[in-house]
C-alpha positions as CSV (number, residue, x, y, z in Angstrom):
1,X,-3.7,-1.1,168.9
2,X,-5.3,-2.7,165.5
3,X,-4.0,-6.4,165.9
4,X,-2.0,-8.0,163.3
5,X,-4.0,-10.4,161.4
6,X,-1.4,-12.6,159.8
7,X,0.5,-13.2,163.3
8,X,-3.1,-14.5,165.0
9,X,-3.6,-17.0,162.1
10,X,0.2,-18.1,162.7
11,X,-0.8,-18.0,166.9
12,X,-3.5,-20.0,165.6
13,X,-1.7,-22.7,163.5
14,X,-3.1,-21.4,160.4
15,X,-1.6,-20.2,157.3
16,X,-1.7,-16.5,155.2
17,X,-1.7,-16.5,151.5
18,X,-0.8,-12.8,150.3
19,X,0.3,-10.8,147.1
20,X,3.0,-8.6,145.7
21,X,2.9,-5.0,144.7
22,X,5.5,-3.8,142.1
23,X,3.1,-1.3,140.1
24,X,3.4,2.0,142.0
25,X,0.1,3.2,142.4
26,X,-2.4,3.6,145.3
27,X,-5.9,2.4,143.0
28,X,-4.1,-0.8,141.7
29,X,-3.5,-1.6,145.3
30,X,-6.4,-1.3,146.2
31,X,-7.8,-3.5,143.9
32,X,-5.4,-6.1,145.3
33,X,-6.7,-5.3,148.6
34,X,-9.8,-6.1,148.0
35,X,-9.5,-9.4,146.5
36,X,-9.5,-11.7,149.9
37,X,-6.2,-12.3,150.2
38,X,-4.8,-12.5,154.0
39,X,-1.8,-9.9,153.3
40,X,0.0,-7.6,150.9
41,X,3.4,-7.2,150.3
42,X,4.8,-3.5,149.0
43,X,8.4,-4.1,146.6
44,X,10.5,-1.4,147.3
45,X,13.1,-3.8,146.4
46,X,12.5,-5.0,142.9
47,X,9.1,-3.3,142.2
48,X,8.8,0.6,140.6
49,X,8.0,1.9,144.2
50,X,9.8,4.6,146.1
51,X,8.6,5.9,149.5
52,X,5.8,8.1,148.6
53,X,4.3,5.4,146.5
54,X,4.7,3.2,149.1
55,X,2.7,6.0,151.6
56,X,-0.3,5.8,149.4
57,X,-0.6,2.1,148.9
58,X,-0.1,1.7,152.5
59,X,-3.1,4.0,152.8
60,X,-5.1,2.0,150.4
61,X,-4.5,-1.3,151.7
62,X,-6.1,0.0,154.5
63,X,-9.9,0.7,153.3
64,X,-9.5,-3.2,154.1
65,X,-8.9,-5.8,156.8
66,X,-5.6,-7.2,154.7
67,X,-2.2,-6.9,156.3
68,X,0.3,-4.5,154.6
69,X,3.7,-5.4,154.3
70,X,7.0,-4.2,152.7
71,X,9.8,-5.9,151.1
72,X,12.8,-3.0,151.8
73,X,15.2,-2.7,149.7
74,X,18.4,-3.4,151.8
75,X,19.0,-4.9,155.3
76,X,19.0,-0.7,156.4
77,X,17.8,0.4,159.5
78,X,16.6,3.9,158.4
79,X,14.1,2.5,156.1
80,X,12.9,-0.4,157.9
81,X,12.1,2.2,160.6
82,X,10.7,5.0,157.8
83,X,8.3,1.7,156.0
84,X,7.0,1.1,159.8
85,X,6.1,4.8,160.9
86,X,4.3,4.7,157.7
87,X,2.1,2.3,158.9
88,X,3.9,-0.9,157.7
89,X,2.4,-4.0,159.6
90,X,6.0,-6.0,159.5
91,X,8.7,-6.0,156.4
92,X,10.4,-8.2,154.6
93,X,14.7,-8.0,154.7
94,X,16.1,-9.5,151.5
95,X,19.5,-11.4,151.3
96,X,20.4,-12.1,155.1
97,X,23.4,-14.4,155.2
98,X,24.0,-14.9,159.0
99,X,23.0,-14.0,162.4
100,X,24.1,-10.5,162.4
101,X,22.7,-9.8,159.5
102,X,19.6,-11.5,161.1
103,X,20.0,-8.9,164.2
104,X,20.8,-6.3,162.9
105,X,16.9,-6.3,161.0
106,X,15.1,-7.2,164.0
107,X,17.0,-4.6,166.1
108,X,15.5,-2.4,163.6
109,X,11.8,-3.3,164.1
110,X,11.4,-3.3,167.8
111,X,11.6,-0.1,170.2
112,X,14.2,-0.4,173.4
113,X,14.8,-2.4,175.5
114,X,14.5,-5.3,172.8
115,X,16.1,-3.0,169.7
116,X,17.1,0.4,168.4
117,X,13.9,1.6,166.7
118,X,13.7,5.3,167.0
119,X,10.8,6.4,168.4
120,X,8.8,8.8,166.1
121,X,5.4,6.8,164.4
122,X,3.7,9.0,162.0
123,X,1.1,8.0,160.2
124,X,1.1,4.2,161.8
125,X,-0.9,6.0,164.8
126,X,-4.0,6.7,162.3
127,X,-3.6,2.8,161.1
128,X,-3.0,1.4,164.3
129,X,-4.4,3.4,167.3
130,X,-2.6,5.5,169.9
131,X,-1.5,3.0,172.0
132,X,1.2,1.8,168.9
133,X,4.1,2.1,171.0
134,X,2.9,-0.1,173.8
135,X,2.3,-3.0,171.4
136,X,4.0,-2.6,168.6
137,X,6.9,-5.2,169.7
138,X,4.8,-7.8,169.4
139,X,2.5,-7.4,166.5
140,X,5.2,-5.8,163.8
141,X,6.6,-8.7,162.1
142,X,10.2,-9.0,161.0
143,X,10.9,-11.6,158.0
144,X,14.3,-12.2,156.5
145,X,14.7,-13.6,153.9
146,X,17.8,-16.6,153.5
147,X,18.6,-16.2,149.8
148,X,22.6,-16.5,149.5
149,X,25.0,-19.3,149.8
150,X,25.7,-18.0,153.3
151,X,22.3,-17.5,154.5
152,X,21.6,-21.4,153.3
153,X,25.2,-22.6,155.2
154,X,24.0,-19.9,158.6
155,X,20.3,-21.3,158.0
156,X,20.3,-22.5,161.7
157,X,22.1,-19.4,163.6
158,X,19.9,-17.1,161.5
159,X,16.4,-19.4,162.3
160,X,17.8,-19.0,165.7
161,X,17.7,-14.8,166.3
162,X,15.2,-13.6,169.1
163,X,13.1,-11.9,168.0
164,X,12.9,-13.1,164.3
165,X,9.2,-13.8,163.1
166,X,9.6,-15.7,160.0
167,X,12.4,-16.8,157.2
168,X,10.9,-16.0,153.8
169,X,12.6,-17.5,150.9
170,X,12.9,-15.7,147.6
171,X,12.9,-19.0,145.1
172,X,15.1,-17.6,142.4
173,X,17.9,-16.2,144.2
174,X,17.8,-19.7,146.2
175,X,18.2,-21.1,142.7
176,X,21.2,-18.5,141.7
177,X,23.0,-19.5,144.9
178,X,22.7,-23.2,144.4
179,X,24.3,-22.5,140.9
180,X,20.6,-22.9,139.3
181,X,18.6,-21.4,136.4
182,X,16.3,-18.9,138.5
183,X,13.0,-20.2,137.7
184,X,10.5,-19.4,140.4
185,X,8.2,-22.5,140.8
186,X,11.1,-24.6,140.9
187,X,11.4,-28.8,140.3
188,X,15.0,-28.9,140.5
189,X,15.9,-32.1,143.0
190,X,18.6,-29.5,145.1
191,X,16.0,-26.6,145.2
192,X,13.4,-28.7,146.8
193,X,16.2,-30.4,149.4
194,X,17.6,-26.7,150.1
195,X,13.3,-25.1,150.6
196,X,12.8,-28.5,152.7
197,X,15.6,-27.7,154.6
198,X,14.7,-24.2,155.3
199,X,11.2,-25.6,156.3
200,X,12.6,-28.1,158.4
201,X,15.1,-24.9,160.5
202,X,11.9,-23.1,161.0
203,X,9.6,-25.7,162.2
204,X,12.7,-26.8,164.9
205,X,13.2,-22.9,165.7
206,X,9.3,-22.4,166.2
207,X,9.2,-19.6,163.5
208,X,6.7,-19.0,160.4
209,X,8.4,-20.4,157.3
210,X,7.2,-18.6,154.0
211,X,7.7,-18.4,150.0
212,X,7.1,-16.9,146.8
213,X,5.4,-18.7,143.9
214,X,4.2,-18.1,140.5
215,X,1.0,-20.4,140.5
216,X,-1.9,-21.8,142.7
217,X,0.0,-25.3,142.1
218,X,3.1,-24.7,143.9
219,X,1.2,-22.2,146.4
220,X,-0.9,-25.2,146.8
221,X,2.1,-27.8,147.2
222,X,3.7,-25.2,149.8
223,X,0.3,-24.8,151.9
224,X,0.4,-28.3,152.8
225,X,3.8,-29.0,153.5
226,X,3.3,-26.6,156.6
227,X,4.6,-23.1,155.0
228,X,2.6,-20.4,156.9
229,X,3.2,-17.7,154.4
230,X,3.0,-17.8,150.8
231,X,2.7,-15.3,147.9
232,X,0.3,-16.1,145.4
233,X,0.5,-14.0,143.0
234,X,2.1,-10.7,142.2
235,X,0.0,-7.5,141.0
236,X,2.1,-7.3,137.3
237,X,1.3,-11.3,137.1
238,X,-2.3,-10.8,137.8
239,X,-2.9,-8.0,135.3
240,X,-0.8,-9.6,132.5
241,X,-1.8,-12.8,132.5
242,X,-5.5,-12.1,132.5
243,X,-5.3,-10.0,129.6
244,X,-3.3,-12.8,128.1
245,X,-5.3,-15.4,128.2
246,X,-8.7,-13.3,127.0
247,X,-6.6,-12.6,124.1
248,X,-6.2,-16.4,123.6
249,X,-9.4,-16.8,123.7
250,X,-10.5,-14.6,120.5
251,X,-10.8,-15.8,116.9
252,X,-10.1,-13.9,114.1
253,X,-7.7,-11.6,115.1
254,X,-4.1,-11.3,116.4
255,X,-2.4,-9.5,118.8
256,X,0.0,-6.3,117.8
257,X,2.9,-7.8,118.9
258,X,4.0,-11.3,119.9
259,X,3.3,-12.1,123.4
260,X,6.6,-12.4,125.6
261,X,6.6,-14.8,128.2
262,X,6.1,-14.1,131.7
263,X,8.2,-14.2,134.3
264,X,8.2,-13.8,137.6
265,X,11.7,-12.8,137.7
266,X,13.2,-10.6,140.6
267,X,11.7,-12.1,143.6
């Protein structure tokens, strides 16, 4: 079996820096793929991506070395399984609030005795070699992400599931729960207690800690407290603010329309 790259940097102490796809189409992941990052991250949860979008930029990501990953939409079984015979390398569970929750995802992503996962890999077995099956348990990484008022009050049961790889926090939802302004590279004295604290569950539970960001700064900042997976930058962000600041940078002439701010909303 093709081993997982991100989970033999975390073996070896190291961190992954990744990005996010929203925009459904297999050329503009690929393009992503190709930039150096460590892994990418298909949104079927808030991105414009449905399952046979998320086939073909699963396919693209692999013309590289680069870890593909989805965010599912829901805590469902079905689809974590349907995202992983696709050739998924792990996935990403949004809002899980308590140990249940937390079991109930990683039941999905390993095969009996350790979970339910149905047995039935498709086009994984071109990705990651025959012998899937046999190693897929321990290369396949499951990453929940603790988002809710619950999930922050059941940090420790849900830090504590076997099986769990990683908790994976999604920095304006955190903000919603603690009765914040979702902004995603966030200042606010409470948000950095509550991401410190969520650092602090992993590091005593021995799992990979990881979060989104909107910049190189905060990416930066999160690197060395000891987060082993961060996002650095989403596709949309990428493409947008590139364009942006060329604009900014011409004389003469203005843009169409007024340029809207960007956010990095929805993550």
């Amino acid at each position: 079996m093709r081993f997982n790259r991100v989970k033999k940097l975390w073996r070896e102490g190291k961190p992954a820096v990744g990005g996010w796809l929203s925009i459904p189409h297999c050329f503009a992941t690929e393009v992503m793929a190709h930039t150096g990052l460590d892994w990418l991250c298909v949104d079927m949860q808030h991105g414009c991506v449905d399952y046979s979008d998320a086939v073909t930029m699963l396919t693209a990501i692999s013309t590289t070395d680069v870890t593909p990953l989805v965010r599912v939409p829901w805590n469902e079984p079905a689809m974590i399984m349907k995202v992983l015979d696709a050739g998924a390398y792990g996935v990403i569970v949004p809002m899980v609030s308590n140990r249940a929750e937390a079991e109930r995802a990683v039941a999905a992503c390993r095969y009996p005795p350790k979970g339910m996962r149905s047995n039935g890999p498709n086009r994984v077995l071109l990705y990651a070699g025959s012998d899937y099956q046999k190693h897929a348990n321990d290369e396949v990484i499951c990453a929940a992400m603790v988002e809710t008022a619950e999930g922050i009050e059941k940090l420790d049961e849900i830090a504590a599931t076997p099986g769990l790889d990683a908790i994976y926090i999604g920095p304006t939802d955190l903000a919603l729960a603690l009765g914040l302004p979702p902004v995603m590279d966030n200042d606010e004295p409470k948000h950095i207690a509550t991401v410190n604290r969520i650092l602090d569950a992993c590091k005593r539970h021995k799992i990979v800690a990881g979060i989104h960001t909107n910049s190189a700064k905060f990416t930066q900042r999160y690197l060395d407290q000891g987060f082993q997976m961060v996002m650095l930058v989403p596709d949309r962000n990428a493409m947008m603010n590139y364009v942006k600041a060329e604009i900014g940078r011409l004389t003469g002439w203005s843009p169409m329309t007024p340029v809207a701010p960007q956010s990095a909303g929805g993550y």
